[in-house]
BAGU-611981 format. One record per residue: z, y, x of N, C-alpha, C, O, CB in turn. Coordinates in steps of 0.001 Angstrom, whole numbers, padded with zeros to 6 digits, always signed. Glycine has a CB too. Layout:
<rs>
ZYXZYXZYXZYXZYX ...
</rs>
This chain:
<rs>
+122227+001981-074817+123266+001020-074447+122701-000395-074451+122129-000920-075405+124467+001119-075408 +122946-000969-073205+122679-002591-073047+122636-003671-074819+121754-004221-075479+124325-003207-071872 +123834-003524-074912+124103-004424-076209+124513-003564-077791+125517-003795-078465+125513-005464-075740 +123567-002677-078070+123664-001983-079361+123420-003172-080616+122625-004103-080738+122450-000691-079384 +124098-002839-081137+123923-003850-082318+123914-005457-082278+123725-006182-083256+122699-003545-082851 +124192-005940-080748+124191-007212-080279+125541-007726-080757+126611-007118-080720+123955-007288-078752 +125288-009038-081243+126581-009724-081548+127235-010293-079874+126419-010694-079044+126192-011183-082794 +128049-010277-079693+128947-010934-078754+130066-011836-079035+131189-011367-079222+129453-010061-078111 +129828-013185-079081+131109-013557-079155+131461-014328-077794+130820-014936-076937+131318-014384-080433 +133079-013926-078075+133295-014314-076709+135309-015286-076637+136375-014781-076988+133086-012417-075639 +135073-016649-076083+136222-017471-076480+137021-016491-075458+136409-015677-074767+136179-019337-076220 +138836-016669-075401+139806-016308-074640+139713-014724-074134+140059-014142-073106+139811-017285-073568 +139084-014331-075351+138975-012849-075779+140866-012057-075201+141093-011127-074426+138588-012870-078017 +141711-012815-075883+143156-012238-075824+143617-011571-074126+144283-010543-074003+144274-013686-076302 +143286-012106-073355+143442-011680-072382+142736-011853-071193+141680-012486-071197+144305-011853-072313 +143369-011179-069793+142046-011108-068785+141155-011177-068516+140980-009996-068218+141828-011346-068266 +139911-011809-068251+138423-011653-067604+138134-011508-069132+137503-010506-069467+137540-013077-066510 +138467-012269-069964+137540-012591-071752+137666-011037-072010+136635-010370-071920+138614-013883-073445 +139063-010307-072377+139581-009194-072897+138930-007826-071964+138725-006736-072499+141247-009385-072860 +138718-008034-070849+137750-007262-070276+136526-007056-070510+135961-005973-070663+137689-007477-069390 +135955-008444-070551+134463-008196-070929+134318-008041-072089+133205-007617-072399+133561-009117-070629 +135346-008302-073279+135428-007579-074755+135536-006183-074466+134457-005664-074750+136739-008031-075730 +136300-005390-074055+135695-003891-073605+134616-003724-073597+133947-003092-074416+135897-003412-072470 +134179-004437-072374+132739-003632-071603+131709-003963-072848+131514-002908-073453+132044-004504-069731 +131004-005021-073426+130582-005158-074627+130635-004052-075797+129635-003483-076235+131182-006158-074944 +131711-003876-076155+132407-002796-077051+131829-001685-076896+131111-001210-077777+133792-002545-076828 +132067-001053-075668+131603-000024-074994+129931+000305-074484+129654+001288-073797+132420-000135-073973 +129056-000551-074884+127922-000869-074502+127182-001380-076148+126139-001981-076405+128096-002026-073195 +128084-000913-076877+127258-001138-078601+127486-002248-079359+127424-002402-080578+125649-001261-078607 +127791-003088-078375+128311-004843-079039+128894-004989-080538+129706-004158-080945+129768-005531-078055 +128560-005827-081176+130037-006329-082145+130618-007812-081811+130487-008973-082199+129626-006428-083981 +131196-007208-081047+132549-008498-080536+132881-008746-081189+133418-008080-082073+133704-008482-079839 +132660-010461-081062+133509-011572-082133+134879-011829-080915+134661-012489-079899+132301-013523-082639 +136053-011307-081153+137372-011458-079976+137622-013092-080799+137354-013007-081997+139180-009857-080098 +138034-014379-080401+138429-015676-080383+139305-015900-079190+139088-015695-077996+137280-016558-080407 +140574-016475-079953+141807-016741-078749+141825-018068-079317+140964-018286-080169+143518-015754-078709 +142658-019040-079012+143831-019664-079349+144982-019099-079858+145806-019498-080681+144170-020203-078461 +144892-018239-079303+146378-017086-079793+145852-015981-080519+145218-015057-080011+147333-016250-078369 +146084-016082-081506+145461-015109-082724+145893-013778-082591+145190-012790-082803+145893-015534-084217 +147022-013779-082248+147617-012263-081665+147167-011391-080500+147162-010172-080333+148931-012430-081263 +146796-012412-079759+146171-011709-078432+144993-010704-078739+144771-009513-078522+145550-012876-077396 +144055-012231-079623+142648-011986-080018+142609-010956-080894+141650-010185-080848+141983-013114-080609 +143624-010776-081821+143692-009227-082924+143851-008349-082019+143116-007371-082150+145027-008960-084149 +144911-008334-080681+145366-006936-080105+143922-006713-079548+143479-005590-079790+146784-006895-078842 +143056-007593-078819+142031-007088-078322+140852-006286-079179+140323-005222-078859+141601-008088-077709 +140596-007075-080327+139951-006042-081376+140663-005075-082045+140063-004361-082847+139388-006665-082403 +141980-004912-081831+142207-003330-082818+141898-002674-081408+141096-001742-081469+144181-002795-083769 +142423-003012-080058+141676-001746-078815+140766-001302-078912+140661-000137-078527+141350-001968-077580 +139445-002089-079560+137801-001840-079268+137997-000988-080815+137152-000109-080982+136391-003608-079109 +138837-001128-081750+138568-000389-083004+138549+000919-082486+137561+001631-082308+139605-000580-084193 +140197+001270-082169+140754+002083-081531+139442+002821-080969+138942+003779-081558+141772+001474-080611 +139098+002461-080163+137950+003189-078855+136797+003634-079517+135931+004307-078957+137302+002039-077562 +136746+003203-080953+135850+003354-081727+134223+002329-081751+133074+002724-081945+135757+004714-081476 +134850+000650-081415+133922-000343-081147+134351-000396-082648+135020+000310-083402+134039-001623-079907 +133428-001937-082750+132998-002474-083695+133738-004160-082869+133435-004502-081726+131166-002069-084024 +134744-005005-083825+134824-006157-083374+135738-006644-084266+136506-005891-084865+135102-006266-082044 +135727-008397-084486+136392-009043-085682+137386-009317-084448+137304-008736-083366+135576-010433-086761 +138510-010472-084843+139114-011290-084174+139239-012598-084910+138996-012546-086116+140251-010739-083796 +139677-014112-084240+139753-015201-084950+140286-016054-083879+140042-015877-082686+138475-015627-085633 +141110-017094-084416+141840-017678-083733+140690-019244-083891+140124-019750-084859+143552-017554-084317 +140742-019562-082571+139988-020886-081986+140633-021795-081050+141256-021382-080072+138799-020517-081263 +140521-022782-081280+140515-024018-080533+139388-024651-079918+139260-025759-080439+140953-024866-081249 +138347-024411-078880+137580-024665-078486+137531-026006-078550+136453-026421-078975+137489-024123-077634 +138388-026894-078254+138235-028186-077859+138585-029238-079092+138911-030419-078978+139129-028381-076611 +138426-028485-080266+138146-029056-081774+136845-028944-082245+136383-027972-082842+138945-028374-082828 +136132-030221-081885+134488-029730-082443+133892-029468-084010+132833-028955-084370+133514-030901-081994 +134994-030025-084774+134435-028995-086070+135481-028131-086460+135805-028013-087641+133970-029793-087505 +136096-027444-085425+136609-025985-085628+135640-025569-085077+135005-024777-085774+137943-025432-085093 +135135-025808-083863+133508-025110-083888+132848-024763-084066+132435-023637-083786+132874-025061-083868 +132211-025951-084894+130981-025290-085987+131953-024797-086788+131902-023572-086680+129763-026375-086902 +132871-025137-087587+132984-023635-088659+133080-022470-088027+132444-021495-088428+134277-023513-089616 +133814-022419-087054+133660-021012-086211+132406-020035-086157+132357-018861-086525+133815-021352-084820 +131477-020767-085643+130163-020444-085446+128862-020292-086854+127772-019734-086987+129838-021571-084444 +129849-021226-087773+128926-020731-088912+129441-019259-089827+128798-018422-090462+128837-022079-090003 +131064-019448-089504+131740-018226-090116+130621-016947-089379+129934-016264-090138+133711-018114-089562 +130561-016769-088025+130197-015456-087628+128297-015471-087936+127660-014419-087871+130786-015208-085780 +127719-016625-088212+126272-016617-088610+126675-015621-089857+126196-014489-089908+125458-018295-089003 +127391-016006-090646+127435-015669-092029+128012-014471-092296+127910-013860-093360+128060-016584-092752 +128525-014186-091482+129361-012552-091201+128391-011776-090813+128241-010686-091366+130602-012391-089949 +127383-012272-089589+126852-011048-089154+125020-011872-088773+124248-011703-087828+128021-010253-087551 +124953-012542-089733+123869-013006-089751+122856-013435-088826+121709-013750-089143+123545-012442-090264 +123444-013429-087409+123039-013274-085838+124213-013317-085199+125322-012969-085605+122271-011937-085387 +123741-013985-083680+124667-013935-082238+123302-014113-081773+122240-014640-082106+126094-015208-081727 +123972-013245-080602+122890-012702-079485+123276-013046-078144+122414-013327-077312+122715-011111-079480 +124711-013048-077819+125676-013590-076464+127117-014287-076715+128039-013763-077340+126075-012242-075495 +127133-015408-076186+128316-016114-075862+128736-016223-074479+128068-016739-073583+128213-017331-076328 +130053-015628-074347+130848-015495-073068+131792-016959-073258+132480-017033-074276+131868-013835-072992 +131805-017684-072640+132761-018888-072723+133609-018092-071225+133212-017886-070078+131833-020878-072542 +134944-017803-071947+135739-017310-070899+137636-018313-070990+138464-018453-070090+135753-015287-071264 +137680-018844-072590+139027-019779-072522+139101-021043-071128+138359-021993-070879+139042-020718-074188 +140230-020568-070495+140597-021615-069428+142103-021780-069308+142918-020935-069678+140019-021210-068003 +142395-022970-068743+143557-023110-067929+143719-023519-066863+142646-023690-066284+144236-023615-068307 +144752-023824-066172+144847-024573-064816+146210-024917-064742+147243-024484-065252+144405-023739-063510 +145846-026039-063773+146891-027134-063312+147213-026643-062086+146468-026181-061222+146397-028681-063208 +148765-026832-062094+148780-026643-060132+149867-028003-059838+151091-027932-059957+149787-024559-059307 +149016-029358-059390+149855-030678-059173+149303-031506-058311+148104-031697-058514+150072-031472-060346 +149778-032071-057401+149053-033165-056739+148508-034692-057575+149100-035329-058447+150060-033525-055614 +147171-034958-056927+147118-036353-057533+147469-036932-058147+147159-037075-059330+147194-036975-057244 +148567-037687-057272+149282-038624-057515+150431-038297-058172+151239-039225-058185+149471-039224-056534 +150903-036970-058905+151552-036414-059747+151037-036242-060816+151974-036094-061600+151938-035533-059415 +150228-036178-061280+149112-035254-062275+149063-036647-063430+148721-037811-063223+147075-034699-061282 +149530-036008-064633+149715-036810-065996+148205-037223-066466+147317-036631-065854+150528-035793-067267 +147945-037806-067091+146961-038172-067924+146829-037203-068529+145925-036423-068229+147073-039186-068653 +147629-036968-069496+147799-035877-070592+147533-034368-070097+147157-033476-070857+149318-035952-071162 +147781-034199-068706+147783-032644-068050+146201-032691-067531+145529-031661-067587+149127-032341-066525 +145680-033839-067060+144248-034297-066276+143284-033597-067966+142474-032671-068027+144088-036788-065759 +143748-034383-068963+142656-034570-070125+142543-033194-071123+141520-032886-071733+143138-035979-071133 +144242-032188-071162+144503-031192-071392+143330-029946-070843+142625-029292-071612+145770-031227-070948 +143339-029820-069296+142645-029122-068656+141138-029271-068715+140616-028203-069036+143097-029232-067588 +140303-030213-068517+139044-030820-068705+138566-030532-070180+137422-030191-070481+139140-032351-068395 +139876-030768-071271+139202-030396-072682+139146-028733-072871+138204-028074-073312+140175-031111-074022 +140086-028392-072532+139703-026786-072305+138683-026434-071542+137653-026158-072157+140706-026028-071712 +138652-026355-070310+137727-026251-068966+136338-026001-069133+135675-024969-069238+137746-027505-068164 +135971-027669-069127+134480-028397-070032+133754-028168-071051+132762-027503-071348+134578-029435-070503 +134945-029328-071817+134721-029870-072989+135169-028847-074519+135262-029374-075627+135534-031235-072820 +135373-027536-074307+135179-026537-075078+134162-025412-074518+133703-024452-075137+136450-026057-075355 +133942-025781-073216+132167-024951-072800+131171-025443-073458+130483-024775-074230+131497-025137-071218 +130968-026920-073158+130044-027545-073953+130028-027218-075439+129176-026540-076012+130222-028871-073783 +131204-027859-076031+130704-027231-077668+130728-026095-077925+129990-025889-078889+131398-027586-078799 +131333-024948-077465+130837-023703-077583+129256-023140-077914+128651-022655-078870+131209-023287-076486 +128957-023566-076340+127356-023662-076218+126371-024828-077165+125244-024954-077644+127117-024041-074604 +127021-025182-077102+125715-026539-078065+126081-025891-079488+125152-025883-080296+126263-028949-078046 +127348-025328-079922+127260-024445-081375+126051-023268-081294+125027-023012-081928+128903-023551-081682 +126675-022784-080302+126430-021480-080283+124284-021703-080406+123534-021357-081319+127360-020659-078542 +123974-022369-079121+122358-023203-078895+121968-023454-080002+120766-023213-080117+122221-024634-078120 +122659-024019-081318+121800-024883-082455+121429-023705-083192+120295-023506-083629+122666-026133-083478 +122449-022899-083324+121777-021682-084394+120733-020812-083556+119725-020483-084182+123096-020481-085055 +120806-020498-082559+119984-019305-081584+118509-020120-082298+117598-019704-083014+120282-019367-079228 +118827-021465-081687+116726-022075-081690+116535-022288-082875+115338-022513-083054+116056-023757-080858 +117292-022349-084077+117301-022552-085525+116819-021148-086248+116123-020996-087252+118836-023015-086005 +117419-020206-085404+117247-018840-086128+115419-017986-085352+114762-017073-085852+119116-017677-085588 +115081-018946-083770+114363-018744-083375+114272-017607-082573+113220-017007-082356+113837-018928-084050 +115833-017180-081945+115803-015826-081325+116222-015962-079549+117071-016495-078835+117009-014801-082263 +115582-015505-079490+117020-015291-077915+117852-015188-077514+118485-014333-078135+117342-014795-077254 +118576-015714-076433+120179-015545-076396+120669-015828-074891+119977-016205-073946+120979-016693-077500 +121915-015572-074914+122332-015655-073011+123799-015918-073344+124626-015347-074055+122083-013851-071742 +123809-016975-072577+125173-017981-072421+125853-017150-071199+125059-016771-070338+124789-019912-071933 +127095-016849-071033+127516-016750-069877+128914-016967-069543+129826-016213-069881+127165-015717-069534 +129103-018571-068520+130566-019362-068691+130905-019094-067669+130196-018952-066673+130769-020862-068957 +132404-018949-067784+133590-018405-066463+133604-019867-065923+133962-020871-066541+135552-017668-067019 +133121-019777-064584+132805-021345-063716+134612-020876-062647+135712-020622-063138+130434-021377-062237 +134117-020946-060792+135450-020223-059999+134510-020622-059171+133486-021288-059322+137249-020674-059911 +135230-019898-057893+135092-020661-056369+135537-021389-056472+135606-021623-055265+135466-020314-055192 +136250-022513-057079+136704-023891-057046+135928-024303-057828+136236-025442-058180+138017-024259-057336 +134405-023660-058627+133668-024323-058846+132534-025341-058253+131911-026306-058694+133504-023749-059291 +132617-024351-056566+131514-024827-055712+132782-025552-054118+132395-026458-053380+130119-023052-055271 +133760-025079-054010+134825-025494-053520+135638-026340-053813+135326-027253-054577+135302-024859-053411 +136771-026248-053320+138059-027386-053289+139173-026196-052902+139091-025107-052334+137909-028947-051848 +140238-026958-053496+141625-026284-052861+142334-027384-053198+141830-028194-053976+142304-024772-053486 +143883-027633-052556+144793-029150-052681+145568-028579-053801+145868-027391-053914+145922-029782-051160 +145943-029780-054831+146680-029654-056194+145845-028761-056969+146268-027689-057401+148201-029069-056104 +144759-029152-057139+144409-028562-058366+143511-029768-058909+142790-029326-059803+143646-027045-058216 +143381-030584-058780+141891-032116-059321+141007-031348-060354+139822-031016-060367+142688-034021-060526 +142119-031189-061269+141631-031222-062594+141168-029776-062998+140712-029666-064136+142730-031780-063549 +141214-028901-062383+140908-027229-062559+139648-027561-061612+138574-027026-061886+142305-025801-061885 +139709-028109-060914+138579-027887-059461+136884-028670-060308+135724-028304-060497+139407-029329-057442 +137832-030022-060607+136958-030793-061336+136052-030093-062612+134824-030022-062664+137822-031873-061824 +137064-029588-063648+136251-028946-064484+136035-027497-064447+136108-026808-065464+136626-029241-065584 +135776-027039-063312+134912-026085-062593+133765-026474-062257+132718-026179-062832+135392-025646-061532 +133917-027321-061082+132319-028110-061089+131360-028487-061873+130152-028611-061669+132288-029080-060758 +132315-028741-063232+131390-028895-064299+130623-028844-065177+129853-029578-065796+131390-029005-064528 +131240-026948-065112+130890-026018-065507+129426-025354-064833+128412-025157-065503+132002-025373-065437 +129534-025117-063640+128424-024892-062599+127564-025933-062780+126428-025464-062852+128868-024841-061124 +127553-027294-062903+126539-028061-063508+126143-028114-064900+125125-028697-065271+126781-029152-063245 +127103-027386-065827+126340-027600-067345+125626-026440-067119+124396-026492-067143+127290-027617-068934 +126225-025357-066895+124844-024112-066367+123911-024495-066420+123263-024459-067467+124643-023528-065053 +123533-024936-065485+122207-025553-064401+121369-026423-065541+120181-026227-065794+122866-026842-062797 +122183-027396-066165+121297-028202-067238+121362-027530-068522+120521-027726-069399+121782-029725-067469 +122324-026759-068642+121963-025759-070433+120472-024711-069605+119440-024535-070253+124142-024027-071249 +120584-024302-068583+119962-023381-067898+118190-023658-067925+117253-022916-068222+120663-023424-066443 +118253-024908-067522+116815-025641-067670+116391-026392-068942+115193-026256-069187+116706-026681-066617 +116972-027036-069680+116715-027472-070802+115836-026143-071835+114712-026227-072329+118174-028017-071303 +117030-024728-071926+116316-023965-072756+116276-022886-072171+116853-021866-072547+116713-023853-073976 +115344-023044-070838+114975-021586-070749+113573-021423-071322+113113-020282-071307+115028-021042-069234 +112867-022361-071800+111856-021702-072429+111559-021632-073811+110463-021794-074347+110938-022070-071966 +112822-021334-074412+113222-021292-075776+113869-019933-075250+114873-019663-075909+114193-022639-076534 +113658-019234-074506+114409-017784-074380+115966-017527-074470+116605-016506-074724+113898-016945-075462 +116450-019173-074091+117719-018802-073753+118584-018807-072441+118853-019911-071966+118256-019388-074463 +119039-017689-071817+119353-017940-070816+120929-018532-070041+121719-017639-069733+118911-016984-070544 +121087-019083-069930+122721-019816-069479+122753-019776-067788+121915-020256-067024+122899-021855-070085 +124346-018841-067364+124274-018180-066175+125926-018755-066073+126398-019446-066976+123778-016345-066166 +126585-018431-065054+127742-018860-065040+128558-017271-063636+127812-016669-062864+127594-020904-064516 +129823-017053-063705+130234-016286-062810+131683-017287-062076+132430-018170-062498+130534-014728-063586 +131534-016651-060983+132795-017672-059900+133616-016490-059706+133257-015741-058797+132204-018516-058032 +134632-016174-060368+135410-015199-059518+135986-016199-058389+135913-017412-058189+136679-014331-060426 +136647-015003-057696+137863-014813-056569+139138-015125-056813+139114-016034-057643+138042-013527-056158 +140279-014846-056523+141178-014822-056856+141412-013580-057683+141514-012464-057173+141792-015093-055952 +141536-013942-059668+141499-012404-059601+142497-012216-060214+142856-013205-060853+140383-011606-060130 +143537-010776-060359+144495-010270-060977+144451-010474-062353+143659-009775-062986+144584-009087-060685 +145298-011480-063093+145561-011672-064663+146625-011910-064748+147482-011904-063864+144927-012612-065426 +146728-012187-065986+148361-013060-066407+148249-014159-066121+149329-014749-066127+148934-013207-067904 +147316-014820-065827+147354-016361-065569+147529-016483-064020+147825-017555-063492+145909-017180-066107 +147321-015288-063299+147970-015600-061818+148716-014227-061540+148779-013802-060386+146700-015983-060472 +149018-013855-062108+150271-012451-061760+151256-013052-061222+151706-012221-060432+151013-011523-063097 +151952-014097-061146+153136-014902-060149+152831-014937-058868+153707-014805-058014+153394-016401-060442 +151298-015156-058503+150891-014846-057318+151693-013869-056626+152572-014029-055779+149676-014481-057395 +151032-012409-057359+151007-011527-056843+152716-011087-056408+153011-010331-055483+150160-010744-057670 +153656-011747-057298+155318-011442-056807+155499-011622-055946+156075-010630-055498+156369-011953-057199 +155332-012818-054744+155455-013200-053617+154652-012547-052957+153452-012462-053218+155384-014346-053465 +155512-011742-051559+154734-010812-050982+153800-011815-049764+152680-011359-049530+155795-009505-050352 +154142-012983-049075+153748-013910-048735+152179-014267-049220+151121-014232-048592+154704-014666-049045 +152420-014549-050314+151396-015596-050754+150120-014240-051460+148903-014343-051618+152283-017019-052209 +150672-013547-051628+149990-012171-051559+149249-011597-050461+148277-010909-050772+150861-011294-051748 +149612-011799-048813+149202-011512-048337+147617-013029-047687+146458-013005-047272+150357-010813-047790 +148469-013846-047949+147811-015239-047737+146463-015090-048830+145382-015397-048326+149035-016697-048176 +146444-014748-049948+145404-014047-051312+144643-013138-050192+143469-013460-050008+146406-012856-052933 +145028-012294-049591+144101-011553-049343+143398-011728-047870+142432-011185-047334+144615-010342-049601 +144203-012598-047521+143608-013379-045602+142027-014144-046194+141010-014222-045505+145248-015383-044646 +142164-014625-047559+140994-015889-047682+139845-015370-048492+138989-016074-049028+141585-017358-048514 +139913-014137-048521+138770-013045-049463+138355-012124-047930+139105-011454-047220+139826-011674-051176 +137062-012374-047802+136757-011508-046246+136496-009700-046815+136029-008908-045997+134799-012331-045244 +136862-009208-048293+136842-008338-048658+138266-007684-048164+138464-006518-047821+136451-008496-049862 +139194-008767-048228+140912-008725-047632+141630-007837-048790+142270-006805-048590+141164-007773-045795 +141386-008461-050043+141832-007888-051567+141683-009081-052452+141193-010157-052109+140811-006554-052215 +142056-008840-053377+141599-009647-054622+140919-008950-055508+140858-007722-055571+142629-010224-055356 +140184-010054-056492+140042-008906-057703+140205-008476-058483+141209-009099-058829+139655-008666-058113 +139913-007244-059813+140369-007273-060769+139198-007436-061877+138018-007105-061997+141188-006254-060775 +140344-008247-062744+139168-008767-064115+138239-007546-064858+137537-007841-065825+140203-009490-065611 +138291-006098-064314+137250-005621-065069+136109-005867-064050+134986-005927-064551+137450-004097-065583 +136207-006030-062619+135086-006474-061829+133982-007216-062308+132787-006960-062452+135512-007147-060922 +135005-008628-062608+134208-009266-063257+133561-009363-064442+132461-009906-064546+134510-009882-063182 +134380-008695-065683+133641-008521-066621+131677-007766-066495+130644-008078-067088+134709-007703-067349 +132042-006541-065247+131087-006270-065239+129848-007218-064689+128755-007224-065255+131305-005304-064808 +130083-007866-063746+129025-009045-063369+128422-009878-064494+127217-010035-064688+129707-010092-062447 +129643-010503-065369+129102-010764-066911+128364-009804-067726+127276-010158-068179+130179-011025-067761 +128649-009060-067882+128061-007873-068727+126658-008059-067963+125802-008363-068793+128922-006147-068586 +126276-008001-067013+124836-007558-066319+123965-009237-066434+122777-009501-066614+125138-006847-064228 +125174-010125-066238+124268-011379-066862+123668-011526-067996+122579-012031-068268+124854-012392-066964 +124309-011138-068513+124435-011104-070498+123117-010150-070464+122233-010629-071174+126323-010078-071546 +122835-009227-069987+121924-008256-070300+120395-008262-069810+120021-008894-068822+122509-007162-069876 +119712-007624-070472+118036-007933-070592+117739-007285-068808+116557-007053-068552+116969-006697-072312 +118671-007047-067786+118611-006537-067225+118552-008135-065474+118313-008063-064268+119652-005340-067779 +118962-009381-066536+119598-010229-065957+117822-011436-066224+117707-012591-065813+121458-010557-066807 +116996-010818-066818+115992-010732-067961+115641-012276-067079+115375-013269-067755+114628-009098-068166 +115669-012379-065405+114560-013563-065249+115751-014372-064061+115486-014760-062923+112539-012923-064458 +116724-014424-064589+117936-015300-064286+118605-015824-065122+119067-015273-066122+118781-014806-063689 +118795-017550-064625+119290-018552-065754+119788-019581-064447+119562-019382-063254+117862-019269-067109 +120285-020351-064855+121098-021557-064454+121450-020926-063137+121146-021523-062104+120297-023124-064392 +121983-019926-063096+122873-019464-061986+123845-019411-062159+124072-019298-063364+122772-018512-061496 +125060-019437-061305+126160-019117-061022+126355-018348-059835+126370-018818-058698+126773-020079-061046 +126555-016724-060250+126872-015501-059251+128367-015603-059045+129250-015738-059892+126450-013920-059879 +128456-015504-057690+130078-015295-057095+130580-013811-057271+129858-012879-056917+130193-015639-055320 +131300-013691-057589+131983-012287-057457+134072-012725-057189+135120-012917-057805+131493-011199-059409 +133467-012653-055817+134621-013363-054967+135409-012973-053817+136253-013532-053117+134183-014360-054518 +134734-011571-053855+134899-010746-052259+134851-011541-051103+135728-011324-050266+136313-010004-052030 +133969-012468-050857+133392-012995-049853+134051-013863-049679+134307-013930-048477+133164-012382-048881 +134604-014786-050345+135498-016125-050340+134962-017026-049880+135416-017599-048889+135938-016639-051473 +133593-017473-050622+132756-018416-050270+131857-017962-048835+131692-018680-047849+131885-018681-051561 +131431-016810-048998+131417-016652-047479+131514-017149-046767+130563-017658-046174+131863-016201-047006 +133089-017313-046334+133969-017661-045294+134448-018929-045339+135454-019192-044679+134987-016859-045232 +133860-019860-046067+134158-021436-045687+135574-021683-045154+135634-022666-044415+133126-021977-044502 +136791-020994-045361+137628-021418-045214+138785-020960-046905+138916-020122-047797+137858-020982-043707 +139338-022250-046372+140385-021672-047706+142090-022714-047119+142227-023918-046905+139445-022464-049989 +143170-021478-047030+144729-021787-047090+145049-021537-048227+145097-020450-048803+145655-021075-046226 +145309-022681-048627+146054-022686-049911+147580-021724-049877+148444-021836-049008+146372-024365-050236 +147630-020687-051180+148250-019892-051213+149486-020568-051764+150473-019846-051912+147666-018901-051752 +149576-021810-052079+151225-023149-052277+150553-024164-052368+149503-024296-052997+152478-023195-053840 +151008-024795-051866+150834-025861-051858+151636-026601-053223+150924-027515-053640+151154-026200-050542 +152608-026492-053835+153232-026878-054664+153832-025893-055747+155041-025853-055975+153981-027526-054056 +153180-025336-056205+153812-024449-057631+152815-022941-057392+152921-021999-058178+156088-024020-057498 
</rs>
């Protein structure tokens, strides 16, 4: 198995793309560290992997508290004396125009987005080169990482930003044996866009702008992570792989609302 005895921790564990790739991990030998914001989510996801007969803690996080951070990150040094992979998968999104869009909703999104990728990784980075081992970063970027869509600034923005901390976590330490990769989904099936999918409209409009003419689903992607994460991914770093059903492809994008 890919990740036997490998620590995994992974933020926004509680649900979709995170809670997927907590499976696939699980299932591949891991001991998943599950981290939500929502402590409930993050427990339901580790009693599943118990259940299945994984190995995984749970813990409630605030990414965008930098010394909930480091204690975070020193709690699981000290638990399991090693991390081997960090999935930065906690996100949100805005859906507002410009000239609508609060301060507070702009700085909300960006501190999640970003600014809990970054300290994730710079926690997660200080112990790997401290402990002197190897390790593989791998952050949920979007096609609105390398794109645009209208009413989103602040999701689009700290997407982009993401695809550029890649690139510079990516080169800084790849020759400290750590590798930092990033994945772009598609539009994919979660709770964070299941409203999509009610409207049979905007459902079909989802699947006009994917030249696959589907969307996806978050175990897809988990698996693209999983293969980053893995010694299999061995001489790739500061990438960001699309797994988008040909979104980017197709250089076009209709926004599936324009307003909500």
């Amino acid at each position: 198995m890919r990740f036997q005895d490998k620590v995994v921790v992974i933020t926004g564990a509680g649900s979709g793309i995170g809670r997927e790739s907590a499976f696939g991990f699980a299932a591949e030998g891991g001991r998943v560290v599950c981290s939500d914001i929502d402590q409930a989510t993050a427990e339901g996801t580790a009693e599943e992997i118990r259940k299945r007969g994984g190995e995984a803690d749970a813990f409630t996080l605030d990414t965008t508290d930098p010394q909930v951070v480091q204690t975070f990150f020193d709690t699981i040094q000290q638990r399991h004396g090693r991390m081997d992979v960090l999935i930065n998968s906690a996100g949100i999104r805005e859906i507002s125009p410009v000239v609508d869009l609060s301060y507070e909703e702009w700085r909300r999104v960006i501190d999640v987005n970003i600014t809990g990728v970054f300290l994730c990784a710079q926690a997660f980075i200080q112990r790997v080169v401290r402990d002197g081992r190897p390790g593989s970063i791998v952050n949920l970027a979007s096609t609105l990482g390398v794109t645009a869509a209208p009413n989103r600034p602040a999701y689009v923005a700290s997407k982009h930003a993401v695809v550029g901390l890649t690139k510079e976590l990516g080169l800084e330490f790849g020759q400290q044996g750590i590798r930092v990769n990033a994945v772009g989904p598609g539009v994919t099936r979660t709770a964070l866009t299941e409203r999509y999918f009610q409207d049979s409209t905007m459902a079909d409009t989802i699947r006009s702008i994917h030249a696959m003419h589907r969307w996806g689903e978050a175990e897809e992607v988990a698996r693209a992570i999983l293969f980053l994460a893995s010694d299999e991914a061995s001489f790739i770093t500061g990438t960001t792989l699309m797994v988008d059903g040909g979104w980017t492809a197709c250089l076009l994008y209709t926004s599936p609302s324009p307003r909500d």
